[in-house]
Biopython code that builds the backbone (N, CA, C, O; Angstrom):
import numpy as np
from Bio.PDB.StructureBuilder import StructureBuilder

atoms = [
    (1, "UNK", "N", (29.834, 83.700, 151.556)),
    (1, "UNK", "CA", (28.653, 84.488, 151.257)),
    (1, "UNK", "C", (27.986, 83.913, 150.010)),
    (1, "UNK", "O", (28.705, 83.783, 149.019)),
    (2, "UNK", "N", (27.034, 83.646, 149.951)),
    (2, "UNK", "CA", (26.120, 82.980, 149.025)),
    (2, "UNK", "C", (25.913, 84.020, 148.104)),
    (2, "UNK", "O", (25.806, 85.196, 148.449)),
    (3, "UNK", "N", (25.837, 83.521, 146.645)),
    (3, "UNK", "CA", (26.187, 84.105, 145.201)),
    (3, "UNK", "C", (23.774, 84.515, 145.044)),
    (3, "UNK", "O", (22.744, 83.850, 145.154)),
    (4, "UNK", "N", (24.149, 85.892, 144.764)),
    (4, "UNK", "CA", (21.964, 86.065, 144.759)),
    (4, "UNK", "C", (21.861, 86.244, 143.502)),
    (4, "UNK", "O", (22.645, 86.879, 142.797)),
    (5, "UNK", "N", (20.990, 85.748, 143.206)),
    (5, "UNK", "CA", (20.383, 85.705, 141.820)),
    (5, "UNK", "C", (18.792, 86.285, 141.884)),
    (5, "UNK", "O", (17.940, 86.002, 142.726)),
    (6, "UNK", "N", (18.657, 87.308, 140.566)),
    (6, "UNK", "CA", (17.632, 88.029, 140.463)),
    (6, "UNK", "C", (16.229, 86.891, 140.303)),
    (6, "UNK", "O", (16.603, 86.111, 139.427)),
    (7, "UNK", "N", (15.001, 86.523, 140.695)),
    (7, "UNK", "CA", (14.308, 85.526, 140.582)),
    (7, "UNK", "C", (13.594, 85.901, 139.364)),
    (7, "UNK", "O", (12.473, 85.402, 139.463)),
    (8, "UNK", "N", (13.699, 86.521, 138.295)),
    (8, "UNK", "CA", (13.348, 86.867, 137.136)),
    (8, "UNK", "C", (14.323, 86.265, 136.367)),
    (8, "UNK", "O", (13.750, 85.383, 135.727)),
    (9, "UNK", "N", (15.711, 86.285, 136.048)),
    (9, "UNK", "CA", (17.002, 86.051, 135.588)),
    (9, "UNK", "C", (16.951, 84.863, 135.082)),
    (9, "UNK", "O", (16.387, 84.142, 135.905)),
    (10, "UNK", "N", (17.327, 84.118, 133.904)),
    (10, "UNK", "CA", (17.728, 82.949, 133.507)),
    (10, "UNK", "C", (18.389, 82.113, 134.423)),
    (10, "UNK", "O", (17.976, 80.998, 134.740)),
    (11, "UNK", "N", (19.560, 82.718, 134.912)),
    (11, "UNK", "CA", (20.042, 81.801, 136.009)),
    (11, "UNK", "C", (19.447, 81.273, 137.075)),
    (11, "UNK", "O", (19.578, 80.191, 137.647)),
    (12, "UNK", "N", (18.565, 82.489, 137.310)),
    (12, "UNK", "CA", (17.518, 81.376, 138.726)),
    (12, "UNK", "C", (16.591, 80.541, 138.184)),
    (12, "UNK", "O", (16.280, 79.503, 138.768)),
    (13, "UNK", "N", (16.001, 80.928, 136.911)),
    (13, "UNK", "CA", (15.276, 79.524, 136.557)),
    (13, "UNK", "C", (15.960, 78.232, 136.155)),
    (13, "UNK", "O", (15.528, 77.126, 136.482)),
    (14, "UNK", "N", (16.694, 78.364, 135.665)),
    (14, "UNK", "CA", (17.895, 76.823, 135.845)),
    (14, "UNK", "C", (17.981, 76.453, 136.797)),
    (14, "UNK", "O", (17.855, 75.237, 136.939)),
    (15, "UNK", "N", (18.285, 77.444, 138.166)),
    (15, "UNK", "CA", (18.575, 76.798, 139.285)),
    (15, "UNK", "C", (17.753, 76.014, 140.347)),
    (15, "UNK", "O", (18.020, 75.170, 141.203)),
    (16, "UNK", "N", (16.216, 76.906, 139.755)),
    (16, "UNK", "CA", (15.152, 76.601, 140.319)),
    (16, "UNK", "C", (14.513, 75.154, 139.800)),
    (16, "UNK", "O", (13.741, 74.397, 140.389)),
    (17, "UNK", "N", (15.000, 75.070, 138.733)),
    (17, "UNK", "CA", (14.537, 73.939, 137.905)),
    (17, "UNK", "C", (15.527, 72.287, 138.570)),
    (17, "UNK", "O", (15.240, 71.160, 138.974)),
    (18, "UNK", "N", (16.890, 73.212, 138.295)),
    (18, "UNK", "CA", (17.789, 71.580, 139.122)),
    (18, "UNK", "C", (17.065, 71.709, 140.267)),
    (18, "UNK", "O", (16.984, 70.481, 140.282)),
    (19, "UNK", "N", (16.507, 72.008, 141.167)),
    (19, "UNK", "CA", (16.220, 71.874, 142.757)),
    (19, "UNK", "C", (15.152, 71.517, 142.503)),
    (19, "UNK", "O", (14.760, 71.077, 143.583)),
    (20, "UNK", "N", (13.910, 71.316, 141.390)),
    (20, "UNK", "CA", (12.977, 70.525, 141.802)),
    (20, "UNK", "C", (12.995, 69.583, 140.981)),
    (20, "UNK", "O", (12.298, 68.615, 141.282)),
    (21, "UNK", "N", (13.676, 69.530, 139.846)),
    (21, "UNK", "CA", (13.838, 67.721, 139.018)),
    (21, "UNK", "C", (15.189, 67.127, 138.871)),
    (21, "UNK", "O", (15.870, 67.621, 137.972)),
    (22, "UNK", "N", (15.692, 66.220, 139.530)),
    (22, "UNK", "CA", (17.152, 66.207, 138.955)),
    (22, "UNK", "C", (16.922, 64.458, 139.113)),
    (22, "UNK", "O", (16.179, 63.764, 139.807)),
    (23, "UNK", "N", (18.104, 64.140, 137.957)),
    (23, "UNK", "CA", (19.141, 64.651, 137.332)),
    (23, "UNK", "C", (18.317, 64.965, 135.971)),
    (23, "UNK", "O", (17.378, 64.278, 135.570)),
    (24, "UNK", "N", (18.851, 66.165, 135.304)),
    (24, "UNK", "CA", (18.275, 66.125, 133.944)),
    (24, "UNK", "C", (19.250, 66.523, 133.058)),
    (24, "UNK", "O", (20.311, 67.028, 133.424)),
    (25, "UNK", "N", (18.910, 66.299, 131.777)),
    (25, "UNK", "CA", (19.748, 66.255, 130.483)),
    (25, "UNK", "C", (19.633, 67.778, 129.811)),
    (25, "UNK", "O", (18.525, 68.285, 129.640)),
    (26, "UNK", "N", (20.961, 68.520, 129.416)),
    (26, "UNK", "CA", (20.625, 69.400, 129.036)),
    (26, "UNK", "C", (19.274, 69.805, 127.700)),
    (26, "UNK", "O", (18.819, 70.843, 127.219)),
    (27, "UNK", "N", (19.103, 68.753, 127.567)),
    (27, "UNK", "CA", (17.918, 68.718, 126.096)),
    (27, "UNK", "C", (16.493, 68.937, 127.058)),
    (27, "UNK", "O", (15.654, 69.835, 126.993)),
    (28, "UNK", "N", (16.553, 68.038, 127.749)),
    (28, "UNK", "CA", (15.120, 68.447, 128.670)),
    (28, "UNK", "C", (15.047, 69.934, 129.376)),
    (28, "UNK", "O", (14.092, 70.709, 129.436)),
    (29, "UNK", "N", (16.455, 70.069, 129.913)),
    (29, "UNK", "CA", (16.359, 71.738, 129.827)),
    (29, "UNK", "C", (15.699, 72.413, 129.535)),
    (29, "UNK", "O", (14.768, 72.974, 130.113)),
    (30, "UNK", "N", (16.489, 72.514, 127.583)),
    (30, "UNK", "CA", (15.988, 73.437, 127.190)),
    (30, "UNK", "C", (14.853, 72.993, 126.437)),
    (30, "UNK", "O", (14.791, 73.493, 125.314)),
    (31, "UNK", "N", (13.886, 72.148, 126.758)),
    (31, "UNK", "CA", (12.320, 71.877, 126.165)),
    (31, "UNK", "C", (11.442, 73.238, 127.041)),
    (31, "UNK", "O", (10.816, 74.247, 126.715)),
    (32, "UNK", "N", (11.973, 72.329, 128.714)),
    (32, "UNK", "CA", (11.020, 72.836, 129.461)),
    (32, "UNK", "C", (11.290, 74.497, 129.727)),
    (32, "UNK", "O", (10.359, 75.289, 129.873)),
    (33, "UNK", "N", (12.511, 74.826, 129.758)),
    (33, "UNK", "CA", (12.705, 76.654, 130.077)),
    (33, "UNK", "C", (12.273, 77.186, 128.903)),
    (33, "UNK", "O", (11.766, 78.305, 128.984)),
    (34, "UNK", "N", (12.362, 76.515, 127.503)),
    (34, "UNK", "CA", (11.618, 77.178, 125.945)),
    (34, "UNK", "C", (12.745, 78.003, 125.527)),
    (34, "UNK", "O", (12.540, 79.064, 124.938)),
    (35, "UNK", "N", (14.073, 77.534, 125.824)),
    (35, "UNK", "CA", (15.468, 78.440, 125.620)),
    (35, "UNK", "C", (15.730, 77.613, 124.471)),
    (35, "UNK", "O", (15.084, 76.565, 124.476)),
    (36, "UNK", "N", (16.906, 77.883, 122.963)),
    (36, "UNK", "CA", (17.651, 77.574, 122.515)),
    (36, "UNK", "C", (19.091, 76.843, 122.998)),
    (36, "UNK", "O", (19.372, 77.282, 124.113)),
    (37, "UNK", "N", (19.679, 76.274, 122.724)),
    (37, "UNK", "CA", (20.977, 75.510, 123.149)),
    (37, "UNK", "C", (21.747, 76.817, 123.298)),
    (37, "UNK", "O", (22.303, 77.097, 124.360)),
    (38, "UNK", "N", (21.766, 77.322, 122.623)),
    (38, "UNK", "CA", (23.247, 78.799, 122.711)),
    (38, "UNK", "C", (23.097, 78.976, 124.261)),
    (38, "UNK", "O", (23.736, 78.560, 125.228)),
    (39, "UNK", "N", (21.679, 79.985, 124.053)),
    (39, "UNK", "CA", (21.441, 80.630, 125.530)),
    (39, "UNK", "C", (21.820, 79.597, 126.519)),
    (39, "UNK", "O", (22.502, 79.995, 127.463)),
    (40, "UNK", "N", (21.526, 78.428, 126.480)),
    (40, "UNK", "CA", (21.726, 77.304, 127.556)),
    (40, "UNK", "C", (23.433, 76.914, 128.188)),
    (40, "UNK", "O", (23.940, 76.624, 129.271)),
    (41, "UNK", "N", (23.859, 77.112, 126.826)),
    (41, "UNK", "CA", (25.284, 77.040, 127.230)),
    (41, "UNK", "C", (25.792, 78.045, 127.849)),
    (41, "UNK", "O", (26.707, 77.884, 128.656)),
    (42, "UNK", "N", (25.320, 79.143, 127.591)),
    (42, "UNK", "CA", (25.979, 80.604, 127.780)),
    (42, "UNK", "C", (25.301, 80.586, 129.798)),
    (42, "UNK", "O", (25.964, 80.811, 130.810)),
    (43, "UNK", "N", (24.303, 80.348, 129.715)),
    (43, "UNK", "CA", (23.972, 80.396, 131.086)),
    (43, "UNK", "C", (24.398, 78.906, 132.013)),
    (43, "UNK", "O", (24.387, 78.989, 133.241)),
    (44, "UNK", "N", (24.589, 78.212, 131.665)),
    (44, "UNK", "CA", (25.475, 76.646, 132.314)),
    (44, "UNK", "C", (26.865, 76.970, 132.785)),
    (44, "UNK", "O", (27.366, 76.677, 133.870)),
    (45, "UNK", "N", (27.568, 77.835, 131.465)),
    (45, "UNK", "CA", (29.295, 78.364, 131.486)),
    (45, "UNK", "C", (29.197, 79.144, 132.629)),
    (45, "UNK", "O", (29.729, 78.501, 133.534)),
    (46, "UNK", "N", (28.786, 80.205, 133.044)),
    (46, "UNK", "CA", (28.060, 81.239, 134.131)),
    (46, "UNK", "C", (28.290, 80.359, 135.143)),
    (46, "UNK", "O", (29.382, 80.175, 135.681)),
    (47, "UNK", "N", (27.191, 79.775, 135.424)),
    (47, "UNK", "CA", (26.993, 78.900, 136.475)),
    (47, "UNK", "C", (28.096, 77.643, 137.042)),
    (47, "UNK", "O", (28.181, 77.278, 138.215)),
    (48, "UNK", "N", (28.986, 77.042, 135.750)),
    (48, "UNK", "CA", (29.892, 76.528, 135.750)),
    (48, "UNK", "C", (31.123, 77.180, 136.758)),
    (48, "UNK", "O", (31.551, 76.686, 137.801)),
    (49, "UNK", "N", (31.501, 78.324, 136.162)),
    (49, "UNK", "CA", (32.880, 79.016, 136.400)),
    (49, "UNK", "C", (32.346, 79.505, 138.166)),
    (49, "UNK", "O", (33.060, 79.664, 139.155)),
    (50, "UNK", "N", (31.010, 79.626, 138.039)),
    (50, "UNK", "CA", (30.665, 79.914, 139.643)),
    (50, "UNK", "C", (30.940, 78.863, 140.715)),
    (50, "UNK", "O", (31.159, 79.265, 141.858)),
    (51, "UNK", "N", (30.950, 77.541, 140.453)),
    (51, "UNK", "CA", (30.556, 76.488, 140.589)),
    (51, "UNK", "C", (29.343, 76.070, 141.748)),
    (51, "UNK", "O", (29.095, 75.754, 142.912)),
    (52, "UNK", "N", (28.847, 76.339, 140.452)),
    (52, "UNK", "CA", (26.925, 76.133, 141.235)),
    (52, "UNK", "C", (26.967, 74.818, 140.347)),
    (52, "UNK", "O", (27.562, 74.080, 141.133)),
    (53, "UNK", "N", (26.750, 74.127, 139.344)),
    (53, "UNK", "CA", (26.657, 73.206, 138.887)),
    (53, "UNK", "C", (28.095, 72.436, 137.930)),
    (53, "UNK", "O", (29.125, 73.036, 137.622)),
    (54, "UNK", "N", (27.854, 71.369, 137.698)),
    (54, "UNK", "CA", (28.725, 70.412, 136.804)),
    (54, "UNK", "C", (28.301, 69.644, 135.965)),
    (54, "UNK", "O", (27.590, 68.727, 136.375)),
    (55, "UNK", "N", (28.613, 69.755, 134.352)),
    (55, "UNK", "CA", (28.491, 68.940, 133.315)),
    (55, "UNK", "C", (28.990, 67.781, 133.072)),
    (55, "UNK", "O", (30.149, 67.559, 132.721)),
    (56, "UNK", "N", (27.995, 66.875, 133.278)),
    (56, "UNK", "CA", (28.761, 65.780, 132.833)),
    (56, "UNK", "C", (28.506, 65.203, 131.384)),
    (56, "UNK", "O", (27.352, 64.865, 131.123)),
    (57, "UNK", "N", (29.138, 65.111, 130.761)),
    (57, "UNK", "CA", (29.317, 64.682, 129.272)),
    (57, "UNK", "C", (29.026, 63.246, 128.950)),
    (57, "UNK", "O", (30.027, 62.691, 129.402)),
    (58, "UNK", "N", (28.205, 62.238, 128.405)),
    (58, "UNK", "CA", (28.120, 61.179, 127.918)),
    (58, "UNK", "C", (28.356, 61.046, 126.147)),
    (58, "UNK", "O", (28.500, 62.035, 125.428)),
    (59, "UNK", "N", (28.358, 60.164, 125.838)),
    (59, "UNK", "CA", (28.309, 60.472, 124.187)),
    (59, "UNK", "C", (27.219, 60.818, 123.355)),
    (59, "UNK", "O", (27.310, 61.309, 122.230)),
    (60, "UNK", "N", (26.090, 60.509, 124.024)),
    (60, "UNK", "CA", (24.825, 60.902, 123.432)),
    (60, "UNK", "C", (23.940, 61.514, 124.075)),
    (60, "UNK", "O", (22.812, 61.623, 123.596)),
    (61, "UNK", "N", (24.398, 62.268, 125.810)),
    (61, "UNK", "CA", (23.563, 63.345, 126.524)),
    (61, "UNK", "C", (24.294, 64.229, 127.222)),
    (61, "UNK", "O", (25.491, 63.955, 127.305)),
    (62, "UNK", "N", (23.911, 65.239, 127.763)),
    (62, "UNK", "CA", (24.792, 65.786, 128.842)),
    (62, "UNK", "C", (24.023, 66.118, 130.410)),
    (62, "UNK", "O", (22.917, 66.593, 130.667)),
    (63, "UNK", "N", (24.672, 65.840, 130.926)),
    (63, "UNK", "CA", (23.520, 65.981, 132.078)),
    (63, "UNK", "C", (24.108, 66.966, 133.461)),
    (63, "UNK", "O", (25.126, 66.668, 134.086)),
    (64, "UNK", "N", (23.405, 67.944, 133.713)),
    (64, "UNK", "CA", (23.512, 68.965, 134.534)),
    (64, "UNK", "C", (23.348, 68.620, 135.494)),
    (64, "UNK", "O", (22.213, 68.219, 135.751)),
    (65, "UNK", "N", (24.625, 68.578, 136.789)),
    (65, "UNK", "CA", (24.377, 68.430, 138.427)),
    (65, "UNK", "C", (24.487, 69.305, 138.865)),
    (65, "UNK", "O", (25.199, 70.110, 138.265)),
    (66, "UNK", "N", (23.891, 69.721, 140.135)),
    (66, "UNK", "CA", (23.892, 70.781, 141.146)),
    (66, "UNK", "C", (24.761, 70.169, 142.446)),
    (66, "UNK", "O", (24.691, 69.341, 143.354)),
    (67, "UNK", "N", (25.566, 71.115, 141.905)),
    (67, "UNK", "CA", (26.891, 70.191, 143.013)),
    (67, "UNK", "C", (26.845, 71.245, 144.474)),
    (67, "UNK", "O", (27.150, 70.809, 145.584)),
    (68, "UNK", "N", (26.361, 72.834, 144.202)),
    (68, "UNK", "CA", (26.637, 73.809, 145.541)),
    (68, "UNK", "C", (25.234, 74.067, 145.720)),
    (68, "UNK", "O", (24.462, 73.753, 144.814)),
    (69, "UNK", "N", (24.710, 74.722, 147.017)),
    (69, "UNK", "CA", (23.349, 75.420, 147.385)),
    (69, "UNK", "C", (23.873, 76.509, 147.806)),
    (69, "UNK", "O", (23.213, 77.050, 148.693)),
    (70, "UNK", "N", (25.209, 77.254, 147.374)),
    (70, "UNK", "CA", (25.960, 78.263, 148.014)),
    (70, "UNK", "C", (25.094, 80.092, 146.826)),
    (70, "UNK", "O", (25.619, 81.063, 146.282)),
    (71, "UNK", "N", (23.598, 79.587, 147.003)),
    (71, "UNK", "CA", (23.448, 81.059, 146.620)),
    (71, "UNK", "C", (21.984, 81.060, 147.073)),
    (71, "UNK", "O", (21.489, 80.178, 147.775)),
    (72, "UNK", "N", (21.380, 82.069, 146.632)),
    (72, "UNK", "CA", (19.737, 82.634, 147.153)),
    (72, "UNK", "C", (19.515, 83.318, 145.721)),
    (72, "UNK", "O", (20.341, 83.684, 144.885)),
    (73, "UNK", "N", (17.459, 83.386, 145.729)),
    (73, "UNK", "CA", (17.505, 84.118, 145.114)),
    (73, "UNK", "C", (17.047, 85.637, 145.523)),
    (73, "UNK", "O", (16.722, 85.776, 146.702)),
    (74, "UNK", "N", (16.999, 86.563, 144.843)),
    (74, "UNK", "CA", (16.391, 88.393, 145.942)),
    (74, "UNK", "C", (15.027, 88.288, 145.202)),
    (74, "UNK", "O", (14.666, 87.204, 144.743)),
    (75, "UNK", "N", (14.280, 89.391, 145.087)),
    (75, "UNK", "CA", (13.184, 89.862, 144.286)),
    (75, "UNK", "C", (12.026, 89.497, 144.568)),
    (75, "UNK", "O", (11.782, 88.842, 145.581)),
    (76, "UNK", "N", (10.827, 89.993, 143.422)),
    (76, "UNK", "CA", (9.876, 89.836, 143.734)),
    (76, "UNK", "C", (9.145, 88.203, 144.059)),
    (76, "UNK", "O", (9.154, 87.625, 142.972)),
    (77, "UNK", "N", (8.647, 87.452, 144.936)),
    (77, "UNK", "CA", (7.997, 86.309, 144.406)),
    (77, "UNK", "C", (6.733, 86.512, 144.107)),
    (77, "UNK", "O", (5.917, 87.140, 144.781)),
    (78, "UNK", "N", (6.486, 85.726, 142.607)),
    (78, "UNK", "CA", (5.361, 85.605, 141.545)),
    (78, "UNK", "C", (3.899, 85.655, 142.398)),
    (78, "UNK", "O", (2.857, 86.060, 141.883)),
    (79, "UNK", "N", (4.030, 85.056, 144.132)),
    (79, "UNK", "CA", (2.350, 85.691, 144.815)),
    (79, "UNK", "C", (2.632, 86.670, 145.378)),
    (79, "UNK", "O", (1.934, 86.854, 146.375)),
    (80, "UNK", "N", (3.732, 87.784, 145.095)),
    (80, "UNK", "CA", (3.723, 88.991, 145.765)),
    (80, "UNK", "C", (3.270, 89.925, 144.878)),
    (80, "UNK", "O", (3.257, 91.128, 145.139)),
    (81, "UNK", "N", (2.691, 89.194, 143.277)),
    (81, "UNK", "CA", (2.472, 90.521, 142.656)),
    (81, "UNK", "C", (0.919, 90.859, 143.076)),
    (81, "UNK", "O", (0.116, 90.200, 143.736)),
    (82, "UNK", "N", (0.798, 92.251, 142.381)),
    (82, "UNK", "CA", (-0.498, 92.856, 142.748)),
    (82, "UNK", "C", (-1.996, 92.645, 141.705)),
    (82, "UNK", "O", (-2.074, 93.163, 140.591)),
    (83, "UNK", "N", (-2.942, 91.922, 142.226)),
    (83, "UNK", "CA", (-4.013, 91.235, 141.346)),
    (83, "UNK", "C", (-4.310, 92.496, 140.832)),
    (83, "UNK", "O", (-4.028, 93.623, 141.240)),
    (84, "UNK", "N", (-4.951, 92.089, 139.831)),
    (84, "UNK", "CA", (-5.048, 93.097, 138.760)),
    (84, "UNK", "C", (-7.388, 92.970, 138.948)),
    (84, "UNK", "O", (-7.928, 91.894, 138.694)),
    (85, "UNK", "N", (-8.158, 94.079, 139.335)),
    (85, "UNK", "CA", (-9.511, 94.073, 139.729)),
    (85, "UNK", "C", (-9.795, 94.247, 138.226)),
    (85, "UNK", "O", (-9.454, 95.124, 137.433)),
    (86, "UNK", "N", (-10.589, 93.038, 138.081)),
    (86, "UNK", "CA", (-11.614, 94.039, 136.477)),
    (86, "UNK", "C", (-13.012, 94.383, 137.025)),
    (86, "UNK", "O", (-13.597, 94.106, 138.072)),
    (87, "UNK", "N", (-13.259, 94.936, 136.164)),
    (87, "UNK", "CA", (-15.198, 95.330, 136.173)),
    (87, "UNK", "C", (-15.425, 94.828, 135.779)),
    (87, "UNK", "O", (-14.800, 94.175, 134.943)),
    (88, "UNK", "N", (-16.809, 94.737, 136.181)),
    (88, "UNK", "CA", (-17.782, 93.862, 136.407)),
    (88, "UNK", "C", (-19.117, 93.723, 135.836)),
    (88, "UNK", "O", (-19.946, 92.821, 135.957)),
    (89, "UNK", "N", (-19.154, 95.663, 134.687)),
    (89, "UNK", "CA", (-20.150, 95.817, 134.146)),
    (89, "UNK", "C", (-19.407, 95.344, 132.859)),
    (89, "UNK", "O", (-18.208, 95.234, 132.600)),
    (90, "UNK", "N", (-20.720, 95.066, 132.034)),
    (90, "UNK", "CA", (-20.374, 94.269, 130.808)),
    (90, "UNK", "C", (-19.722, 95.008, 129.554)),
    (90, "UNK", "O", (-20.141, 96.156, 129.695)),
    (91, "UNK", "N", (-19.061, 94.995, 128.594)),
    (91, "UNK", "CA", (-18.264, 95.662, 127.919)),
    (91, "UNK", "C", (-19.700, 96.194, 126.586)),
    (91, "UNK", "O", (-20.650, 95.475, 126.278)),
    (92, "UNK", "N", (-19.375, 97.825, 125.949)),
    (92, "UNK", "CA", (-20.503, 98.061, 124.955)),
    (92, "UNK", "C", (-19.858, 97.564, 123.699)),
    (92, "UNK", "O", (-18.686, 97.603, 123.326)),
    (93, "UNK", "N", (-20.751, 97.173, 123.247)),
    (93, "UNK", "CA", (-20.532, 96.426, 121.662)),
    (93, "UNK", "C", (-20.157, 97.929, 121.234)),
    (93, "UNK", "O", (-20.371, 99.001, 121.800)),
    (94, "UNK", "N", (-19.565, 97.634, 120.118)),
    (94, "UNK", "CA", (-19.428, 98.881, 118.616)),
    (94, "UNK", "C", (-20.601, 99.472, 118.469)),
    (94, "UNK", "O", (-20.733, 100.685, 118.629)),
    (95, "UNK", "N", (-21.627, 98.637, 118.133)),
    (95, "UNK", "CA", (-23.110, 98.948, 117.446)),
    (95, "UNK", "C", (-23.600, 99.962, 118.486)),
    (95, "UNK", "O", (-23.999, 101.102, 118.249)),
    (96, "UNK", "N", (-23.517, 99.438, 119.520)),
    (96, "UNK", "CA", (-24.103, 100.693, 120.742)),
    (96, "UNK", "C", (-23.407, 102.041, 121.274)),
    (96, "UNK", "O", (-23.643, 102.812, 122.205)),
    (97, "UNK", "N", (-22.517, 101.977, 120.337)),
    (97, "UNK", "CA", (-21.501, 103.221, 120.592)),
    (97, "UNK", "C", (-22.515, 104.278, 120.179)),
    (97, "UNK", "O", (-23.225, 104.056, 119.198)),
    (98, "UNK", "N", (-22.654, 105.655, 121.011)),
    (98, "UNK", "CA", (-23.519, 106.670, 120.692)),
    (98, "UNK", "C", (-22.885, 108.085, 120.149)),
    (98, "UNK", "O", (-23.507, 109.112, 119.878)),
    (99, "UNK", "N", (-21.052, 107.777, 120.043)),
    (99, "UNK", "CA", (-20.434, 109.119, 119.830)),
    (99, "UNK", "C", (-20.510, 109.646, 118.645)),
    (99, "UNK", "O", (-21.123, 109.174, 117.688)),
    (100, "UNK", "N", (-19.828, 110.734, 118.680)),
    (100, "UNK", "CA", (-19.995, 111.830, 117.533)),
    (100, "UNK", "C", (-19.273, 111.127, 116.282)),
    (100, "UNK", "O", (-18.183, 110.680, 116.637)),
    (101, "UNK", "N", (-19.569, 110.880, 114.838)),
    (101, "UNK", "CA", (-19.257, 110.494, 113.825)),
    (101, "UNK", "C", (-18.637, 111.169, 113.080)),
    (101, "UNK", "O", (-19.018, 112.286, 112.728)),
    (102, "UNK", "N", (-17.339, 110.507, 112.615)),
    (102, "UNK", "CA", (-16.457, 111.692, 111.187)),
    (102, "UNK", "C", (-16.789, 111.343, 110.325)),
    (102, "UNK", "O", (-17.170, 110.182, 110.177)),
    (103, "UNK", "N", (-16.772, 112.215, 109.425)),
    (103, "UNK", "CA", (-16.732, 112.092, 108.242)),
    (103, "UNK", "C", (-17.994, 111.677, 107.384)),
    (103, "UNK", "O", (-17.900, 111.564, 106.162)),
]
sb = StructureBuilder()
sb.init_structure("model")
sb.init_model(0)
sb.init_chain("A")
sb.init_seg("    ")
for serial, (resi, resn, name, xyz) in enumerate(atoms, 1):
    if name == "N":
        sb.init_residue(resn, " ", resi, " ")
    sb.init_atom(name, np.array(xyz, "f"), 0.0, 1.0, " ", f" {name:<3s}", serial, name[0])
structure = sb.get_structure()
């Protein structure tokens, strides 16, 4: 049974990320997700012990493989949300405000 991941969740954007650029270095990672190294490790270890991916260690990079496709993700997808209508009449300046004055 395939492991689901929320499509909001850190973990699916890692995962989503190995499935459309690989191989990449954990440093490019975390440029492009805009995460810190902590969080990165903390969500790799996750994914590790699952074994959805594998670290491989060099002396001067580390580089993240996607070794399983053994999960999905659930939730909303980003064109299922609901457009947001604005108006169309033009917004009143301050100056043309006609309400009642304090003070």
């Amino acid at each position: 049974m395939p492991i689901e991941f929320d499509t909001s969740s850190l973990e699916a954007r890692v995962l989503k990320l190995l499935q459309e650029a690989y191989p990449l270095t954990t440093d490019e990672m975390m440029r492009k997700l805009r995460i810190s190294e902590s969080r990165l490790k903390r969500v790799l270890a996750t994914l590790q012990s699952n074994g959805l991916v594998a670290l491989r260690p060099l002396p001067d990079k580390t580089y993240v493989d996607l070794i399983s496709q053994n999960f999905r993700f659930s939730g909303r997808n980003p064109s299922q949300k609901k457009k947001l209508k604005h108006s169309k009449r033009p917004k009143k300046k301050t100056e043309d405000y006609d309400g009642p004055m304090y003070g």
